[in-house]
C-alpha positions in Angstrom: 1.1 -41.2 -2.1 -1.7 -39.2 -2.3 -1.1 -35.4 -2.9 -3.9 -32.6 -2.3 -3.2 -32.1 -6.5 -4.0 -35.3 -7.3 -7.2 -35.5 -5.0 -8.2 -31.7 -6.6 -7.2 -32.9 -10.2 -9.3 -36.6 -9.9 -12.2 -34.1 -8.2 -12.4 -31.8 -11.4 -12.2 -34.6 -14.1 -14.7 -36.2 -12.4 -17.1 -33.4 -12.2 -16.2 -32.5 -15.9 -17.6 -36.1 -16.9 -20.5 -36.3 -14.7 -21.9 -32.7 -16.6 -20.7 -34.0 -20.1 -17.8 -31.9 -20.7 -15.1 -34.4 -22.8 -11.5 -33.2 -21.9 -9.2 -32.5 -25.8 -6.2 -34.2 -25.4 -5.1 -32.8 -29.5 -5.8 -29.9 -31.0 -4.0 -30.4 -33.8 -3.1 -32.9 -36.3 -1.3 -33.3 -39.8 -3.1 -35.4 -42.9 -0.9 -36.3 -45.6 -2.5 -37.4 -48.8 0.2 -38.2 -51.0 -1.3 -41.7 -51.5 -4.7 -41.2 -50.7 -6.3 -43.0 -53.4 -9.2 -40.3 -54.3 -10.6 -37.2 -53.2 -13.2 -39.1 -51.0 -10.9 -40.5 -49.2 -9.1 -37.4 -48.7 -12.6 -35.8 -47.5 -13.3 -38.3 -45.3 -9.7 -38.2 -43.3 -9.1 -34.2 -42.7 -13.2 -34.3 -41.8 -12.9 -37.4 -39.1 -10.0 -35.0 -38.1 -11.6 -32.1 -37.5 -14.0 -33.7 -35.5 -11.1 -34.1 -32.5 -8.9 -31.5 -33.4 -9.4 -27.7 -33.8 -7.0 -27.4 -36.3 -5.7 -29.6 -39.4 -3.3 -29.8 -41.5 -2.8 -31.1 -44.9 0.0 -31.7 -46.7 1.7 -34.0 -49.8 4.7 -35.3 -48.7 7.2 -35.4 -51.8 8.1 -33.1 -54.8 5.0 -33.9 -56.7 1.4 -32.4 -56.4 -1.6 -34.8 -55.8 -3.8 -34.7 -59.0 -7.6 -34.8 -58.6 -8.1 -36.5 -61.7 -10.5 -34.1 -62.9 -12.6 -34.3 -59.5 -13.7 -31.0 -57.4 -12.9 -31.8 -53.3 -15.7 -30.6 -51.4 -14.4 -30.2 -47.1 -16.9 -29.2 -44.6 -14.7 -27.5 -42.2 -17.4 -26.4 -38.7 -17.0 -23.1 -37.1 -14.2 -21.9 -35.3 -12.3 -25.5 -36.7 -9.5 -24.6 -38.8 -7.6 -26.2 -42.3 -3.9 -25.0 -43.2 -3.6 -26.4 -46.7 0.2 -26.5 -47.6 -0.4 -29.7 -50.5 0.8 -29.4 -53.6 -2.4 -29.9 -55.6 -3.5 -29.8 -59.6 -6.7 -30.9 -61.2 -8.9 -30.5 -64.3 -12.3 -28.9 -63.0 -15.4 -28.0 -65.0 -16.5 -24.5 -65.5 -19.5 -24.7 -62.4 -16.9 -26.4 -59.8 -13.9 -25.2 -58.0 -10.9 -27.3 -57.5 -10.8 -26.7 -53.5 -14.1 -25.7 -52.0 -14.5 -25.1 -48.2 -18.0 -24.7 -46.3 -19.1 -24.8 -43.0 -18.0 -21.8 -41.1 -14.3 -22.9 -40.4 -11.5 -20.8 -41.0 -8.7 -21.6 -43.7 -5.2 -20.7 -44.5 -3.5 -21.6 -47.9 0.4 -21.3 -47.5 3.5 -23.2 -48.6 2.2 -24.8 -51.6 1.5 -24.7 -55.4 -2.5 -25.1 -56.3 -3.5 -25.0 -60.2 -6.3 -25.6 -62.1 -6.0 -26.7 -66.2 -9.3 -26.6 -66.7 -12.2 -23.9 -66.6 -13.4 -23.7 -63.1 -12.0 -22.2 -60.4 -9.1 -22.7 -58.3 -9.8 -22.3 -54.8 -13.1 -21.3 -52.7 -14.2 -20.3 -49.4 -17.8 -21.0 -49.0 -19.0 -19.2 -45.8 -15.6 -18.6 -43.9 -12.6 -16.3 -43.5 -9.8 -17.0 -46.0 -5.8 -16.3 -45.6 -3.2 -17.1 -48.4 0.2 -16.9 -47.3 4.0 -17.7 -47.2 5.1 -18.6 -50.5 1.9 -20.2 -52.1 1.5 -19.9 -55.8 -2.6 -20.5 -57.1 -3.3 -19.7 -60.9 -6.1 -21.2 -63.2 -8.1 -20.4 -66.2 -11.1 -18.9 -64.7 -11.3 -17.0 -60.9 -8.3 -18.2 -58.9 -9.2 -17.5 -55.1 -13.3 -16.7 -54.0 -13.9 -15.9 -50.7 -17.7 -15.3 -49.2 -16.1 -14.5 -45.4 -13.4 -12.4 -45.4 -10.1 -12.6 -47.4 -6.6 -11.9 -46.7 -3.7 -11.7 -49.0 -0.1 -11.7 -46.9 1.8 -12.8 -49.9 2.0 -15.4 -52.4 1.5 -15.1 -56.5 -2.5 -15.1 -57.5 -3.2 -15.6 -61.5 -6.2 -15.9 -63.7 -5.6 -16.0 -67.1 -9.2 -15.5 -68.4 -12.8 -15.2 -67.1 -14.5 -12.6 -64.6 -11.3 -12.0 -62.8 -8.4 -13.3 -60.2 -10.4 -12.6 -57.1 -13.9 -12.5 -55.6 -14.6 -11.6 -52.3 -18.0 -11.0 -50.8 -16.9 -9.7 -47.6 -14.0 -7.4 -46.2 -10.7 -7.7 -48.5 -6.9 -7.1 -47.4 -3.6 -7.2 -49.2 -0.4 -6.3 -47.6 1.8 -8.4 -49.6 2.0 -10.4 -52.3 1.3 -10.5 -56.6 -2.2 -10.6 -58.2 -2.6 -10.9 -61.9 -5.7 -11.4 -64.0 -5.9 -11.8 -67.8 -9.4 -10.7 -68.4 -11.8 -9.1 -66.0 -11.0 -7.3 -62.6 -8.0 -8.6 -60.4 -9.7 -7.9 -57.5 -13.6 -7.3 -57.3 -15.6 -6.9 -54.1 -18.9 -8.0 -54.7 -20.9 -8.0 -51.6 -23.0 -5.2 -50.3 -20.9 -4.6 -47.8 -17.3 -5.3 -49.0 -14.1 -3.0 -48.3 -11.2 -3.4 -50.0 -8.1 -2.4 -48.7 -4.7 -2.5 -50.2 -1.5 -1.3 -47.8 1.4 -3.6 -50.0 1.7 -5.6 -52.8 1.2 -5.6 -56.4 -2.2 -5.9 -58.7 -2.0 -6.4 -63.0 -4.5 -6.4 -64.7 -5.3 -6.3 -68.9 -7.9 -3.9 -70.5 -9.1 -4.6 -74.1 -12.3 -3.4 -76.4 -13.1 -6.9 -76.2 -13.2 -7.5 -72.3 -16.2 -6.5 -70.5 -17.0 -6.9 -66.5 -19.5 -9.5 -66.3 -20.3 -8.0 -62.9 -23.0 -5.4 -62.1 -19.9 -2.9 -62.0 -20.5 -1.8 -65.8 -17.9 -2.4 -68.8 -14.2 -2.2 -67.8 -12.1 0.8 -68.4 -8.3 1.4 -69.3 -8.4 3.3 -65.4 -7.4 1.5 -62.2 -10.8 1.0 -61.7 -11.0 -1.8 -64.3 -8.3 -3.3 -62.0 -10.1 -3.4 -58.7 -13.4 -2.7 -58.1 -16.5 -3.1 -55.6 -19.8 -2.1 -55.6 -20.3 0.3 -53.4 -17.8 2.6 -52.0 -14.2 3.1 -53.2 -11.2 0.7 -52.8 -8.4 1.8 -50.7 -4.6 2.0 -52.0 -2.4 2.7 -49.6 1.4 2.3 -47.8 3.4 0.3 -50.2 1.2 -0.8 -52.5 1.6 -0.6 -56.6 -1.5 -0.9 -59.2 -0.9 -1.0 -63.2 -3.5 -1.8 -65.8 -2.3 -2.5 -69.4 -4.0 -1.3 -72.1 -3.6 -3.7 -74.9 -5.9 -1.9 -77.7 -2.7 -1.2 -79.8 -1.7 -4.4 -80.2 1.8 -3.8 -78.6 3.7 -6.0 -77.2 7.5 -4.4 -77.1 8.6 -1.7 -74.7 11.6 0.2 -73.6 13.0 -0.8 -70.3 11.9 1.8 -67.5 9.3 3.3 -69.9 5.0 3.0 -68.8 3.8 3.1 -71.9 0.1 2.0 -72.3 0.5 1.4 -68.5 -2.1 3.5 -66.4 -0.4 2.9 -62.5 -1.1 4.1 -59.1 0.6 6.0 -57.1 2.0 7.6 -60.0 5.7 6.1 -61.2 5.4 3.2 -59.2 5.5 0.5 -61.8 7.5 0.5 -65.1 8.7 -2.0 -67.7 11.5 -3.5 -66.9 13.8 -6.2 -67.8 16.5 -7.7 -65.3 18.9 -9.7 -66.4 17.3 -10.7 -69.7 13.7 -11.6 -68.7 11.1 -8.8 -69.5 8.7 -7.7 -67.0 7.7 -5.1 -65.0 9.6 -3.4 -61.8 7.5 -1.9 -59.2 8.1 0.4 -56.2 11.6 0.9 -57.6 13.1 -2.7 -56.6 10.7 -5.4 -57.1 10.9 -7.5 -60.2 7.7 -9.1 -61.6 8.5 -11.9 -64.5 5.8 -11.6 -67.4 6.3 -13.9 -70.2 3.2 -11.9 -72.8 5.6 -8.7 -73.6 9.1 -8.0 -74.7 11.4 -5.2 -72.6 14.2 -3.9 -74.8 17.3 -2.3 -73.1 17.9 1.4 -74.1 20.9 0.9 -74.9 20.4 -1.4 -77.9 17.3 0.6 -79.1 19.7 3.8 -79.4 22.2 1.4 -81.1 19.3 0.7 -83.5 18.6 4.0 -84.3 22.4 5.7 -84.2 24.1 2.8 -85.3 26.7 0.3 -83.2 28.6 2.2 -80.5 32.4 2.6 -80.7 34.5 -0.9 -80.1 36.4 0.2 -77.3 39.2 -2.3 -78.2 39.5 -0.7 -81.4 39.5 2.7 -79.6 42.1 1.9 -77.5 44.6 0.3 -80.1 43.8 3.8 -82.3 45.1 5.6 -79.1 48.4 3.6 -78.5 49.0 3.9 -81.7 48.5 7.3 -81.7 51.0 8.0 -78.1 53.8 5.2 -80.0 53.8 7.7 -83.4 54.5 10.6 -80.7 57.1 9.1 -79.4 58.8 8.1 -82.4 58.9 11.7 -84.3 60.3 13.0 -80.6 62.7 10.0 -80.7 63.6 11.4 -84.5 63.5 14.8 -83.5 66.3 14.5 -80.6 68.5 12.3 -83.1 68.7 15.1 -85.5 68.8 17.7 -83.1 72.2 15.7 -81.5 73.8 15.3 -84.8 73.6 18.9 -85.8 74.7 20.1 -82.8 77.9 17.6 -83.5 78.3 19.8 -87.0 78.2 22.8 -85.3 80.9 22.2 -82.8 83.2 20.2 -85.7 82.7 23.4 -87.9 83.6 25.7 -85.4 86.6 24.0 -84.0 88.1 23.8 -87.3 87.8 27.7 -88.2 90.0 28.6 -84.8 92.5 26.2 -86.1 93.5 27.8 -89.5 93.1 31.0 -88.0 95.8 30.5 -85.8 98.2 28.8 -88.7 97.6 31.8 -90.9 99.3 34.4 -88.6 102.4 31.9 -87.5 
């Protein structure tokens, strides 16, 4: 049976085809790459993808990362086409390659996964799109972790760069409102484009100063202020709503602080982050809940650095067997103290009882 949506359906399909238009029958699609056998293959899969689907996703199905074997994957991602990366991934990159580098305009989203790079390039980089790490996504590496050249957005997730320039680069417009950023050297956050903003409403940035560390930027030499933290080169970063800052000066060699002391710790706001150490991991607390594990210091209790000093506190078993003992000798000398008391209050009666007695047979 014919029906007047049919005829109007089989009318606009066939006008679609006759002025080229292909109808999309997916938009999206999932890429797995646990067995892939090399990163060209995985290249060539998520990009024959991406040519029917606007956006792609690629995982590793499995407990363990996929290892690059020391080689860089290059994905051309086209405008307004879109990656979600949520694969465990680790690989050994050279100092002028990046472990994950996307180009061509597309937009990507790192979340859900663990990303690392052992050797001295960087770990992930967006070449000319926006960028969006997310959900519980951990990326650390020996060099810059995360660059962006479109716009970058940190929702949450752990960043870390142990050494090198710093943890993040962004050439356009930067936001945090969530999430951990650590860097070992250099800035933790550096705008670098003409035009960057940097804009920081949640979260929490680290960073180290040193004489020996120096931005290799054109921002100048790093200082022990916030500014050596995050930086860009024109204007002046915004921190803002929830978000905690802390640089630690490591000139004096120190290594040992007192729980909920900021010693050699320049923060921002003011008393937002502090040494900390929660059940017997050191670290640093921020915003006056938030733990943050770091493994390069050692947080004392207060407690046991005034024991140090004043010597062991009181046992309080042996306290409280010097204060029974104490209440039992009480009792005793009353118990003693009633016997006597009874007793001669039997002699007195005896004695008088016998004096009326004579009396009385002295006048018969």
């Amino acid at each position: 049976m014919i029906t007047r949506f049919s005829v109007v359906f089989a009318f606009v399909f066939t006008v679609a085809v006759f002025v080229g238009v292909t109808p999309s029958y997916a938009v999206e699609a999932t890429v797995d790459i646990k067995d892939m056998a090399d990163t060209v293959a995985i290249k060539s899969t998520v990009e024959t993808e991406l040519q029917t689907n606007d956006t792609v996703t690629v995982i590793t199905s499995g407990q363990e990362a996929y290892n690059s074997n020391g080689k860089d994957l290059k994905l051309l991602i086209p405008a307004g086409k879109k990656v979600i990366w949520k694969a465990n991934y680790t690989g050994e990159v050279i100092e002028s390659e990046a472990l994950l580098f996307f180009a061509g305009g597309g937009s990507v989203e790192v979340t859900d996964c663990t990303v690392t790079n052992t050797g001295a390039g960087s770990v992930v980089f967006q070449g000319n799109g926006d960028l969006t790490v997310s959900g519980n996504t951990k990326i650390s590496g020996n060099s810059v972790a995360v660059a962006s050249n479109g716009d970058l957005t940190i929702e949450s997730g752990d960043i870390r760069s142990e050494k090198g320039v710093g943890a993040v680069l962004c050439y356009g417009k930067f936001i945090m409102t969530g999430g951990t950023i650590y860097a070992g050297e250099g800035y933790a956050i550096s705008g670098e484009g003409i035009n960057s903003t940097i804009t920081i409403s949640g979260g929490f940035v680290f960073a180290h100063f040193a004489t020996e560390v120096t931005a290799t930027s054109a921002h100048g030499v790093a200082s022990s202020e916030i500014d050596s933290a995050i930086t860009q080169l024109s204007g002046t970063p915004k921190i803002e709503g929830t978000a905690a800052v802390a640089v630690w000066n490591t000139i004096s060699g120190a290594t040992e602080y007192v729980s909920g002391s900021a010693d050699n710790l320049t923060v921002s706001p003011e008393n937002s982050v502090v040494w900390w150490l929660e059940n017997g991991v050191s670290g640093l607390r921020y915003n006056s809940s938030i733990f943050y594990p770091f493994d390069k210091v050692t947080i004392t209790d207060p407690f046991e650095v005034q024991q140090a000093t004043s010597g062991p506190a009181p046992d309080t078993n042996t306290n409280y067997v010097i204060t029974i003992s104490i209440i039992g000798g009480v009792i005793v000398l009353f118990v003693i103290f009633l016997v006597f008391w009874r007793l001669s209050r039997k002699r007195n009666k005896t004695k008088n009882a016998d004096g009326v007695d004579d009396h009385n047979i002295g006048e018969v």
